[in-house]
PAVEXVO-898225 format. One record per residue (C-alpha): residue number from 1; residue in one letter; chain; y, z negated, x negated. Coordinates in nm, 4 decimals. Each point is the difference from the previous one (the first is absolute). Layout:
BEGIN
+-----+------+-------+----------+----------+----------+
:  nr : rest : kette :       c2 :       c3 :       c1 :
+-----+------+-------+----------+----------+----------+
: NUM :    A :     A :        Y :        Z :        X :
...
+-----+------+-------+----------+----------+----------+
END
This chain:
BEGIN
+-----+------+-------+----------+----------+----------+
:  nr : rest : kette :       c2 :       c3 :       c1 :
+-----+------+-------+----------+----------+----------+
:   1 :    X :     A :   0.0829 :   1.7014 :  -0.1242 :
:   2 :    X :     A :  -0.2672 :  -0.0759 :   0.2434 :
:   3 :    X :     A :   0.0982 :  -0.1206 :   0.3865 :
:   4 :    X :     A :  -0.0048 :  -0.3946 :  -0.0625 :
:   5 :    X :     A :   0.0108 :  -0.2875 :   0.2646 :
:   6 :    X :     A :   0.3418 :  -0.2649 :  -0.0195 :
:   7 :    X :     A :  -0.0572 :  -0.3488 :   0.1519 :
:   8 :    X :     A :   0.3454 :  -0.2560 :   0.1377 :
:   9 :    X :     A :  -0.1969 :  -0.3373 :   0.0019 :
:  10 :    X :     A :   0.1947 :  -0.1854 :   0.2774 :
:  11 :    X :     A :  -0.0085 :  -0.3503 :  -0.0209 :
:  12 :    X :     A :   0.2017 :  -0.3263 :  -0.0489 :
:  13 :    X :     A :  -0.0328 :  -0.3051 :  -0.2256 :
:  14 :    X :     A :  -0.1654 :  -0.2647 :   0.1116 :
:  15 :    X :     A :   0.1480 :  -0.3515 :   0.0313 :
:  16 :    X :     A :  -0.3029 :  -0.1676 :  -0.1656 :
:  17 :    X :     A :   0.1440 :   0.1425 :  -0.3172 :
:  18 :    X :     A :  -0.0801 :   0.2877 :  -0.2864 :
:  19 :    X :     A :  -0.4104 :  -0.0788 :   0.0256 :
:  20 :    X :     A :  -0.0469 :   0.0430 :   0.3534 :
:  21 :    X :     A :   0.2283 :   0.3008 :   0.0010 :
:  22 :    X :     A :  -0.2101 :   0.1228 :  -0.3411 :
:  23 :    X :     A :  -0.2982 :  -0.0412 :   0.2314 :
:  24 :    X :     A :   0.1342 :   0.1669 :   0.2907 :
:  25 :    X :     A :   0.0674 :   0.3103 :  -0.2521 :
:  26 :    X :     A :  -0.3909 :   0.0178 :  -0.1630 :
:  27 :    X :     A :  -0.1061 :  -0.0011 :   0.3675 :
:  28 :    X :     A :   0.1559 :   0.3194 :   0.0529 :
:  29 :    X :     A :  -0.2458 :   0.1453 :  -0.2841 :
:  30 :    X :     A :  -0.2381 :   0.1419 :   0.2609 :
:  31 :    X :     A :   0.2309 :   0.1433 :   0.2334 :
:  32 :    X :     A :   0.1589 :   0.1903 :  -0.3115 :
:  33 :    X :     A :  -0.3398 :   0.1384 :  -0.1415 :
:  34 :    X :     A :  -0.0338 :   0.1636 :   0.3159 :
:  35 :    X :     A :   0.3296 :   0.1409 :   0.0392 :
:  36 :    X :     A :  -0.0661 :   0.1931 :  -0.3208 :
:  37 :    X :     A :   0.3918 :  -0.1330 :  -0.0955 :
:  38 :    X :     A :   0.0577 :   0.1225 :  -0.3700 :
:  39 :    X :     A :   0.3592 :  -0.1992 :   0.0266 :
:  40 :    X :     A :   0.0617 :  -0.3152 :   0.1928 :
:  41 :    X :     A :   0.3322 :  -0.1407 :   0.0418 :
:  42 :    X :     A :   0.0777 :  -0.3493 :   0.0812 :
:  43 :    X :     A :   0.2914 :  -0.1720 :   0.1295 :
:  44 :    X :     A :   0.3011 :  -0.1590 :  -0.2073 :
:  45 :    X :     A :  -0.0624 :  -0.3698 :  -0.0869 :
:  46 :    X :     A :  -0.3435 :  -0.0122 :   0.1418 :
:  47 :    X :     A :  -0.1454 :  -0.2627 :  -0.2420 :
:  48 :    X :     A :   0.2573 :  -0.2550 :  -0.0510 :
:  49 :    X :     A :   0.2058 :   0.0667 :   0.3518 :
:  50 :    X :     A :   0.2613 :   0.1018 :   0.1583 :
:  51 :    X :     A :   0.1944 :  -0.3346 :   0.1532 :
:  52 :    X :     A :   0.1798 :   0.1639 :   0.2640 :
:  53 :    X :     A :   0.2732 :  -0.2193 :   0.0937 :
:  54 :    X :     A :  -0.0555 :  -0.2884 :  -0.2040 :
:  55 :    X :     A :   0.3836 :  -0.0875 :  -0.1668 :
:  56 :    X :     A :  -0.1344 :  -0.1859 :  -0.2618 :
:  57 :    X :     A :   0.2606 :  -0.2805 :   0.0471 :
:  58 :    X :     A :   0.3167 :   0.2263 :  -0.1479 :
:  59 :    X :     A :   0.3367 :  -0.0051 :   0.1657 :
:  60 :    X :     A :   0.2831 :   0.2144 :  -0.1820 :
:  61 :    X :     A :   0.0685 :  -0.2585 :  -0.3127 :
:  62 :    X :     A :  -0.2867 :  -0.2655 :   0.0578 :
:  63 :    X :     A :  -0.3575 :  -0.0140 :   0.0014 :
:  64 :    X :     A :  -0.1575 :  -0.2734 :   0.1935 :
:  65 :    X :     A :  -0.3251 :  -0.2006 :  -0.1367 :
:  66 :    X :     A :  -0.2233 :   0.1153 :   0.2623 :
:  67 :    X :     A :   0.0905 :   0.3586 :  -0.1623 :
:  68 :    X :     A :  -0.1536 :  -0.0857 :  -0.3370 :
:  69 :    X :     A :  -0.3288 :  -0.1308 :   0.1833 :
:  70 :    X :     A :  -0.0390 :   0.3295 :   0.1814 :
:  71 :    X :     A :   0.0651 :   0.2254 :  -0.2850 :
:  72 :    X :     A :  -0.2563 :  -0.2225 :  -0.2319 :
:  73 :    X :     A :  -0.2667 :   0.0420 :   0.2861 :
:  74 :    X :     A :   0.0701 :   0.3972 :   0.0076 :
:  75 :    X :     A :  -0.0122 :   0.0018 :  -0.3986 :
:  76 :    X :     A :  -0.3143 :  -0.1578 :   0.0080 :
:  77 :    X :     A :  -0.1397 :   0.2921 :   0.2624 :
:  78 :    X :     A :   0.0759 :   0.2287 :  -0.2175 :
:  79 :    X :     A :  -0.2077 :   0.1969 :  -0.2924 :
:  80 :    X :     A :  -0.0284 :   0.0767 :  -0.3544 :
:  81 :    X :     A :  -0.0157 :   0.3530 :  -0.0863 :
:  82 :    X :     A :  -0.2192 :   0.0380 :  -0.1580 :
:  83 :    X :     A :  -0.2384 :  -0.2698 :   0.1281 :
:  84 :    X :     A :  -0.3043 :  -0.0797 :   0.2606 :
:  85 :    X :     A :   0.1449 :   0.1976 :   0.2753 :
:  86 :    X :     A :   0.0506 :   0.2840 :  -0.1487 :
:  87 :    X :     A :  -0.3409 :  -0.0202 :  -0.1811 :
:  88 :    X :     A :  -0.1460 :  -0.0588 :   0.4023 :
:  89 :    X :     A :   0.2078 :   0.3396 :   0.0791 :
:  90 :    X :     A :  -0.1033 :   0.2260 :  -0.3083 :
:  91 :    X :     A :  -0.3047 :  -0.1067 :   0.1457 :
:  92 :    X :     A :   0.0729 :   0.1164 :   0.3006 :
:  93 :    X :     A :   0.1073 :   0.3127 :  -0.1234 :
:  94 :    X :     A :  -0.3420 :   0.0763 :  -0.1832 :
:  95 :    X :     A :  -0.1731 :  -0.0524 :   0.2615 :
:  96 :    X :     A :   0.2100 :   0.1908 :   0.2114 :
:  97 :    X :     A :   0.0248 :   0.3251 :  -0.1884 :
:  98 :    X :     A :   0.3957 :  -0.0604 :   0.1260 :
:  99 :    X :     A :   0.3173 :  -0.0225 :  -0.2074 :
: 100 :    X :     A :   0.1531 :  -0.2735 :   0.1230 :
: 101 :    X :     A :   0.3627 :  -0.0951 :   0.0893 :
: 102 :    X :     A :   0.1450 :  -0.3332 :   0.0911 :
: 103 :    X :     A :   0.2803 :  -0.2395 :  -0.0090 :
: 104 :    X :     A :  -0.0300 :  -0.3377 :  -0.1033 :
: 105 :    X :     A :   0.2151 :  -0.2769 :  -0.1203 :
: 106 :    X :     A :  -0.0006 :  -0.0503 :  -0.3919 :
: 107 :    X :     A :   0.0507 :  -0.3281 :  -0.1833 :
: 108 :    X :     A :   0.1581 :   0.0843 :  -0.3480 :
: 109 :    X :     A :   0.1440 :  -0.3321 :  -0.1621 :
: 110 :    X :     A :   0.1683 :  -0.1729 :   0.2590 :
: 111 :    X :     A :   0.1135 :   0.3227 :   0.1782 :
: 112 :    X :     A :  -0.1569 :   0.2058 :   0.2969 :
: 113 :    X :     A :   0.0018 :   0.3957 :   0.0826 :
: 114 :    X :     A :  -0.1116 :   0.1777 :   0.2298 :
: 115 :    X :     A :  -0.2203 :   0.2030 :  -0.1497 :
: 116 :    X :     A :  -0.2122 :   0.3128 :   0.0831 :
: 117 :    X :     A :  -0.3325 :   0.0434 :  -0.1532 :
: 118 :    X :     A :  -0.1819 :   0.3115 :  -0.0955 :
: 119 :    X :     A :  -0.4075 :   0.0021 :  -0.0744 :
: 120 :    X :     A :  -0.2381 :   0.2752 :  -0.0638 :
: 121 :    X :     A :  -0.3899 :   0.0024 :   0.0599 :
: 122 :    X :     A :  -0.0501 :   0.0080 :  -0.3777 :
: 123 :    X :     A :   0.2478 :  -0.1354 :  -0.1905 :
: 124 :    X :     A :   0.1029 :  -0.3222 :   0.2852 :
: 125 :    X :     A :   0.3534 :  -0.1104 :  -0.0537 :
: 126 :    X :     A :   0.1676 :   0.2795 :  -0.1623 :
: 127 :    X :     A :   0.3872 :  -0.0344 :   0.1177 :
: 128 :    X :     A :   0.2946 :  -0.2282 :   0.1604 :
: 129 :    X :     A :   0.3451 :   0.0574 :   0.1457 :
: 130 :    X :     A :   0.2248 :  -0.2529 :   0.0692 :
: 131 :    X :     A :   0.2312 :   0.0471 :   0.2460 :
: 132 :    X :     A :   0.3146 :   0.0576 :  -0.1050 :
: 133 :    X :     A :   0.2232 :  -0.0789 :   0.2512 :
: 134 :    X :     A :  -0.0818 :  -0.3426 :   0.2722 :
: 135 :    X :     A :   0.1187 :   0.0702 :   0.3048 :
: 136 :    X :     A :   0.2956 :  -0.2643 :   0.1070 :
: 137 :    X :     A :  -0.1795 :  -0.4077 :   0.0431 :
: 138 :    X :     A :  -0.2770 :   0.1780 :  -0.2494 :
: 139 :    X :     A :   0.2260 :  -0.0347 :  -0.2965 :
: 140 :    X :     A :  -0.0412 :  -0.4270 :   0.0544 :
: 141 :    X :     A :  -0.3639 :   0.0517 :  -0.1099 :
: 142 :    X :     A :  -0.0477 :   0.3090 :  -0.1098 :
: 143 :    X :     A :   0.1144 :   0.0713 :  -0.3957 :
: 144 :    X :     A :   0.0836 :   0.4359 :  -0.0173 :
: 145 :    X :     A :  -0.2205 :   0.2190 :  -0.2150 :
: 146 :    X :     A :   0.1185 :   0.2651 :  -0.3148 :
: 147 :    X :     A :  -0.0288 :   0.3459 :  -0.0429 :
: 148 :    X :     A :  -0.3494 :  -0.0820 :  -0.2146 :
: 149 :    X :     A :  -0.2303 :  -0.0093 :   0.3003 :
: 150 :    X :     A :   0.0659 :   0.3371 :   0.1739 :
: 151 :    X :     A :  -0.3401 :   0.1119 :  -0.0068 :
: 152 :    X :     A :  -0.1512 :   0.3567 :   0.1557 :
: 153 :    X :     A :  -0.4021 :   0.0186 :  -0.0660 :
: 154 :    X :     A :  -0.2002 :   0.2803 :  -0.0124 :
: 155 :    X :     A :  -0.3045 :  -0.0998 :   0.2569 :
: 156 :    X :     A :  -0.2675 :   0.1684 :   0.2174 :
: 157 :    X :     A :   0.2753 :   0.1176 :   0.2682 :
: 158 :    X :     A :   0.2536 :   0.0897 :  -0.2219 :
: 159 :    X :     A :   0.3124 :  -0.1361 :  -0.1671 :
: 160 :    X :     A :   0.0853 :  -0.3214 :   0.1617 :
: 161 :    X :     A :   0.2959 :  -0.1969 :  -0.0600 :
: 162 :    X :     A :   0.3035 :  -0.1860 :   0.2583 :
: 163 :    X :     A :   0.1938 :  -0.3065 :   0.0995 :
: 164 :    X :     A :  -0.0133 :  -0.2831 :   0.1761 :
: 165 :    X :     A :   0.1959 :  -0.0628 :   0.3408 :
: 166 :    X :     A :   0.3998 :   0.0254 :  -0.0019 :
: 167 :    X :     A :  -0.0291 :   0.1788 :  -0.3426 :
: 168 :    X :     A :  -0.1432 :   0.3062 :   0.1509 :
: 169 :    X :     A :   0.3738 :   0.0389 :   0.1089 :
: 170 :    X :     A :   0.0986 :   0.0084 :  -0.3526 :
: 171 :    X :     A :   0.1032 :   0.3934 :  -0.0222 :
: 172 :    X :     A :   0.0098 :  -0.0069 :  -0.4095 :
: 173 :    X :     A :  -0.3572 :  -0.1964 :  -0.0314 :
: 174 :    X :     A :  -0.1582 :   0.2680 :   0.2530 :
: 175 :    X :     A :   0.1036 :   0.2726 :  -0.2382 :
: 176 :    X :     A :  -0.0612 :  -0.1333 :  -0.2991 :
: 177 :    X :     A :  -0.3548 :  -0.0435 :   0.1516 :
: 178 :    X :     A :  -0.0088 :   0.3259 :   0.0878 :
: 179 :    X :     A :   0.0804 :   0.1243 :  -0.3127 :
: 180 :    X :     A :  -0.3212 :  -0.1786 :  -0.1116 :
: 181 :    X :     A :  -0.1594 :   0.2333 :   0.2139 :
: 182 :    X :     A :  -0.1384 :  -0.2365 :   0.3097 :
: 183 :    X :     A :  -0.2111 :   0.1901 :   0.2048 :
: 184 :    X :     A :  -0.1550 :  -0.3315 :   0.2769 :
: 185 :    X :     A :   0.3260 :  -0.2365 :   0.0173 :
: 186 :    X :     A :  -0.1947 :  -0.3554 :   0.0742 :
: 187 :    X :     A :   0.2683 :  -0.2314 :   0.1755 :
: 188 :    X :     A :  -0.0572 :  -0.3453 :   0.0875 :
: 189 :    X :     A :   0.1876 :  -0.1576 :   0.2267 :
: 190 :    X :     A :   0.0653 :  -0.2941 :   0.2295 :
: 191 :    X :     A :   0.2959 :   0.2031 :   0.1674 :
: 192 :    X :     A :  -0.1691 :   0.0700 :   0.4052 :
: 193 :    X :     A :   0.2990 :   0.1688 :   0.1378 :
: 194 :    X :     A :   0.0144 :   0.3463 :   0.1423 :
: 195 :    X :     A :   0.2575 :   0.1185 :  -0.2711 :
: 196 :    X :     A :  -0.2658 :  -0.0465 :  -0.2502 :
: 197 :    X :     A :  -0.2009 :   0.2796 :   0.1709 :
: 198 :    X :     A :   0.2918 :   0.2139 :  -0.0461 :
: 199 :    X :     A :   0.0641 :  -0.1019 :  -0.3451 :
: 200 :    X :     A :  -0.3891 :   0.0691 :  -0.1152 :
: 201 :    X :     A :   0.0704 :   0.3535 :   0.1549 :
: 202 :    X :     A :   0.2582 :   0.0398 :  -0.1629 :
: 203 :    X :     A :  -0.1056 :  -0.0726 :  -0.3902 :
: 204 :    X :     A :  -0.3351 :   0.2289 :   0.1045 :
: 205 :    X :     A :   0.2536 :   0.2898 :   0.0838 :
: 206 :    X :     A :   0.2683 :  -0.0979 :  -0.2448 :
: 207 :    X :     A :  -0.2739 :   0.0190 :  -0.3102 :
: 208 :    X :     A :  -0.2615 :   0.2184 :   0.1400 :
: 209 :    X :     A :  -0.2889 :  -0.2660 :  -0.0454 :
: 210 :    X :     A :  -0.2108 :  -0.2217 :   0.2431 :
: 211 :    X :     A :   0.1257 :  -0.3331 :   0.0703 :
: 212 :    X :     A :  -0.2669 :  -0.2416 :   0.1123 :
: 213 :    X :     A :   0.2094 :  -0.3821 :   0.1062 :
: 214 :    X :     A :  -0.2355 :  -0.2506 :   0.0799 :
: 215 :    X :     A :   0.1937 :  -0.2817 :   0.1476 :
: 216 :    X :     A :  -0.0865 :  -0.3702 :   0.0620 :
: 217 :    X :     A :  -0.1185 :  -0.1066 :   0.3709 :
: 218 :    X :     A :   0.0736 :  -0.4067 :   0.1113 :
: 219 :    X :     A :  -0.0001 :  -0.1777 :   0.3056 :
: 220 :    X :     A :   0.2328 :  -0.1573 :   0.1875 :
: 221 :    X :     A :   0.1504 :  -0.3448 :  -0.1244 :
: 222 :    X :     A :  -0.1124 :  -0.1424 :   0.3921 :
: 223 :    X :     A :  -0.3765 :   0.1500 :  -0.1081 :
: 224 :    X :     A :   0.0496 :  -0.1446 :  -0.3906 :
: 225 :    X :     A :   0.0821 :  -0.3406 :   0.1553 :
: 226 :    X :     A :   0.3079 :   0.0166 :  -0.2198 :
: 227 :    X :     A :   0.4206 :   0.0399 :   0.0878 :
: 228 :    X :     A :   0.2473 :   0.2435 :  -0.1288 :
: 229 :    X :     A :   0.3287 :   0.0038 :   0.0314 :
: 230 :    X :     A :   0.1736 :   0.3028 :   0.2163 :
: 231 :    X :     A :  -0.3099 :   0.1103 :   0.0823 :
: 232 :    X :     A :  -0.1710 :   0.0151 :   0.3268 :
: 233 :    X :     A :  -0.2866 :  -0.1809 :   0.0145 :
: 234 :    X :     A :  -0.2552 :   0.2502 :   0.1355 :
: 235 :    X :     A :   0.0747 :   0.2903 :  -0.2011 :
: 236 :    X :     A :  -0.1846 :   0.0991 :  -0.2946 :
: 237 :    X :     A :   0.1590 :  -0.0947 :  -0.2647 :
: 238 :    X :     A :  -0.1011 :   0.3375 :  -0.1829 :
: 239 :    X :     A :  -0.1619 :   0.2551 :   0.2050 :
: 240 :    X :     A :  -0.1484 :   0.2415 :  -0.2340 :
: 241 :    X :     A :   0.1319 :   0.4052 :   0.0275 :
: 242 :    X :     A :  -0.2762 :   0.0948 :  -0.3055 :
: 243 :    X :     A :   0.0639 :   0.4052 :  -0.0138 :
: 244 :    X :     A :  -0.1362 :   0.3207 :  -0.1940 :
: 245 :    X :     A :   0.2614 :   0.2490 :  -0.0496 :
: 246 :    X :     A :  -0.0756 :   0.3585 :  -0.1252 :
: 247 :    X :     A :   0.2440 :   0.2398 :  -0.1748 :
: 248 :    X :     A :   0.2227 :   0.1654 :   0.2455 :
: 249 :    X :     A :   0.0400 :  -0.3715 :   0.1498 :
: 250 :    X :     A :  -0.2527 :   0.0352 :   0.2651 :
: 251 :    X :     A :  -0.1911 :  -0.3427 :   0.1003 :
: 252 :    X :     A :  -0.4099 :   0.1023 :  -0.0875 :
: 253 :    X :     A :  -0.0635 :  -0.3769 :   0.1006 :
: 254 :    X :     A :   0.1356 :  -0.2713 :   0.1840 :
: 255 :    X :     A :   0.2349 :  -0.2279 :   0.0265 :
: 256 :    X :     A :  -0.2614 :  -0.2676 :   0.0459 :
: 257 :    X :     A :   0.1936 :  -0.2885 :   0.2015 :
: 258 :    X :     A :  -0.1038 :  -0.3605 :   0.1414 :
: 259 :    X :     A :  -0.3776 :  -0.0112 :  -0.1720 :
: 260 :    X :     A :  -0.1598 :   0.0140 :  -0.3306 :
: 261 :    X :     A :  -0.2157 :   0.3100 :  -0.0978 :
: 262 :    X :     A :  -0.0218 :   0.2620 :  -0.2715 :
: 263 :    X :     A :   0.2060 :   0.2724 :   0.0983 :
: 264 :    X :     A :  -0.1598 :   0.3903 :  -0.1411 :
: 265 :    X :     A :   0.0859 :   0.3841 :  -0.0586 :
: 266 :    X :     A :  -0.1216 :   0.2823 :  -0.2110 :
: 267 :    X :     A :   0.2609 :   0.1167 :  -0.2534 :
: 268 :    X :     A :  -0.0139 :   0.3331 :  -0.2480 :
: 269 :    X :     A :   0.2416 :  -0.0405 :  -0.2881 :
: 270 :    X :     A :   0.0034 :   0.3633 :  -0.0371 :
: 271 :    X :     A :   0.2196 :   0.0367 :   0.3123 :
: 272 :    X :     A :   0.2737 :  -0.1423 :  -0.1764 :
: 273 :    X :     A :   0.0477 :   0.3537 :  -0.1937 :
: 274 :    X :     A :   0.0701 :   0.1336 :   0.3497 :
: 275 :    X :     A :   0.1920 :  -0.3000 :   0.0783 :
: 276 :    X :     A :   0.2275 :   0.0773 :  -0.2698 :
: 277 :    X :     A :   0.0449 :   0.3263 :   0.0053 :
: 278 :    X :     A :   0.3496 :  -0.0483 :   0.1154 :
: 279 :    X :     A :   0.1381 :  -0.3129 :  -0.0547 :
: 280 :    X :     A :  -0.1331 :  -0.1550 :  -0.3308 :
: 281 :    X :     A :   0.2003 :  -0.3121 :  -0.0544 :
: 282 :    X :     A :  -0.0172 :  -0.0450 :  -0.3835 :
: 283 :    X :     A :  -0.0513 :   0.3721 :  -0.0358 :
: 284 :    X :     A :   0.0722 :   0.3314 :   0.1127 :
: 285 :    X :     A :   0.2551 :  -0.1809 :   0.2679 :
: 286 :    X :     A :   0.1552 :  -0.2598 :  -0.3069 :
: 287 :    X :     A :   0.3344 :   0.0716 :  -0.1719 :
: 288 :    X :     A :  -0.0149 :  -0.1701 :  -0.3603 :
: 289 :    X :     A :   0.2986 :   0.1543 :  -0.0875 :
: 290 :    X :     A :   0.2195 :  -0.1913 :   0.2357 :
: 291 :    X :     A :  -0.2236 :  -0.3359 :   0.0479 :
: 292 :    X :     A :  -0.1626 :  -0.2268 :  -0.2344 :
: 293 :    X :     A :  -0.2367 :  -0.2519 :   0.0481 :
: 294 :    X :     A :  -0.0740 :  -0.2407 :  -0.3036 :
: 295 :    X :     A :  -0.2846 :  -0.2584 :   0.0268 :
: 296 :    X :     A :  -0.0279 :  -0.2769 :  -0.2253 :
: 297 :    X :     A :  -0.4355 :  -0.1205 :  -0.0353 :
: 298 :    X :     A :   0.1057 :  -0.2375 :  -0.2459 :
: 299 :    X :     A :  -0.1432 :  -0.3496 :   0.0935 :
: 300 :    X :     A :   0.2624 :  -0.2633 :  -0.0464 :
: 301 :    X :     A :  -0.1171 :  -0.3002 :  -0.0100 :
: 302 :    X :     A :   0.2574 :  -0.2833 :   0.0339 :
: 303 :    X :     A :  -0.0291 :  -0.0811 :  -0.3564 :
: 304 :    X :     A :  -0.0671 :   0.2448 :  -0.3408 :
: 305 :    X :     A :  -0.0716 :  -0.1270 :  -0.3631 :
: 306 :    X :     A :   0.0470 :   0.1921 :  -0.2446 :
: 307 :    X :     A :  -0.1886 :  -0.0999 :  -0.3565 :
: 308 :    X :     A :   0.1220 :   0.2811 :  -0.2314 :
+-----+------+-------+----------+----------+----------+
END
């Protein structure tokens, strides 16, 4: 396969809400034509938002009025997938000539997920994985995905496929997705610490693949005019650490901290033969005889009717 350009888009949602943050992301459109970018990954929870720090009224065995009020406001930030967002973003993507990657927050019923979106130039919205697993406070607001949206996508760079955040730390999903065979692992995130570095390092060397994390970038709550709780005013309240991992865990680009900006390398999917030429996770360097993974892709939905 031919030497193809990866893109981290590093940047935050805005507080205006999912429109102005939609806009924020077409204005990018130029700036990603002349990248060349084939694949650009997003951040987790871009359209819809992260609400770092927000408690959402809930003490251990009560939930407080004021709790309700926020969580209606967040539901009504988030999307429908599909819906006009994504139509704006397979847009996008056409334009573009870029698979695109991002997380957003999904409506379904009365439920939200956290939600990662996959589009290609000519086919728009062709995928979704919810994540499976919210992260502590997440599971308040966040409802957990099945094994039915575990999606890896043949695209101009190669097999691309991942998870979102905290998940990425989920030993069993990595291999199963793996065993898919991943070949760009696309990872969201809103995480800005240094151990993510390490841990993006380590799933490129673990599975042999590129790892591009695109993570979200927001001000400080003294610069957003807003308070948090435990948190000092003046720092950011997520600082970005966007990164581009290649196959023997070296960093090709990045991290990308304090500012917005598309973040670039050059990646050859035919180095991960010589990547793997000793250590092939799911092959050569797997023991099926001893360990046994079973996935289950059935979707289960809370309720089944049967007719027959």
């Amino acid at each position: 396969m031919p030497v193809s350009t990866v893109a981290a888009l590093q940047i935050g949602a805005l507080p205006g809400g999912k429109a102005d943050t939609l806009a924020q992301i077409l204005a990018y459109e130029e700036q990603i034509q002349r990248s060349g970018a084939h694949l650009v990954v997003m951040p987790e929870a871009l359209l819809g938002g992260y609400p770092k720090g927000e408690s959402f009224g809930t003490q251990l065995g009560y939930r407080l009025p004021e709790g309700r009020e926020a969580f209606a406001r967040y539901f009504a930030n988030a999307i429908d997938v599909p819906g006009a967002e994504t139509e704006a973003l397979a847009g996008l993507s056409a334009r573009t000539g870029a698979s695109l990657v991002l997380g957003v927050i999904e409506r379904s019923g009365s439920t939200l997920y956290c939600t990662v979106l996959y589009f290609e130039p000519s086919d728009g919205l062709v995928a979704k994985h919810r994540k499976l697993m919210p992260t502590g406070t997440e599971r308040l607001i966040w409802g957990k995905g099945d094994g039915s949206t575990l999606p890896v996508i043949d695209t101009a760079v190669g097999r691309i496929g991942g998870a979102v955040c905290w998940e990425n730390m989920m030993p069993l999903l990595r291999t199963a997705m793996y065993a898919k065979g991943v070949q760009v692992w696309c990872a969201p995130t809103v995480d800005e610490r240094e151990m993510w570095q390490v841990s993006m390092r380590h799933i490129a060397h673990e599975g042999r693949c590129f790892v591009v994390s695109a993570c979200q970038v927001q001000a400080s709550p003294e610069a957003l005019g807003v308070e948090v709780d435990n948190w000092p005013a003046d720092r950011p309240l997520i600082a970005g650490g966007s990164v581009i991992v290649g196959p023997m865990g070296d960093i090709l680009a990045g991290p990308l901290v304090g500012e917005a900006g598309l973040l670039t390398a050059q990646i050859d999917t035919d180095d991960l033969v010589r990547a793997r030429y000793d250590y092939d996770v799911v092959g050569h360097y797997a023991r099926p005889d001893i360990f046994e993974l079973v996935v289950d892709e059935r979707a289960k939905p809370g309720v089944r009717y049967i007719t027959d």
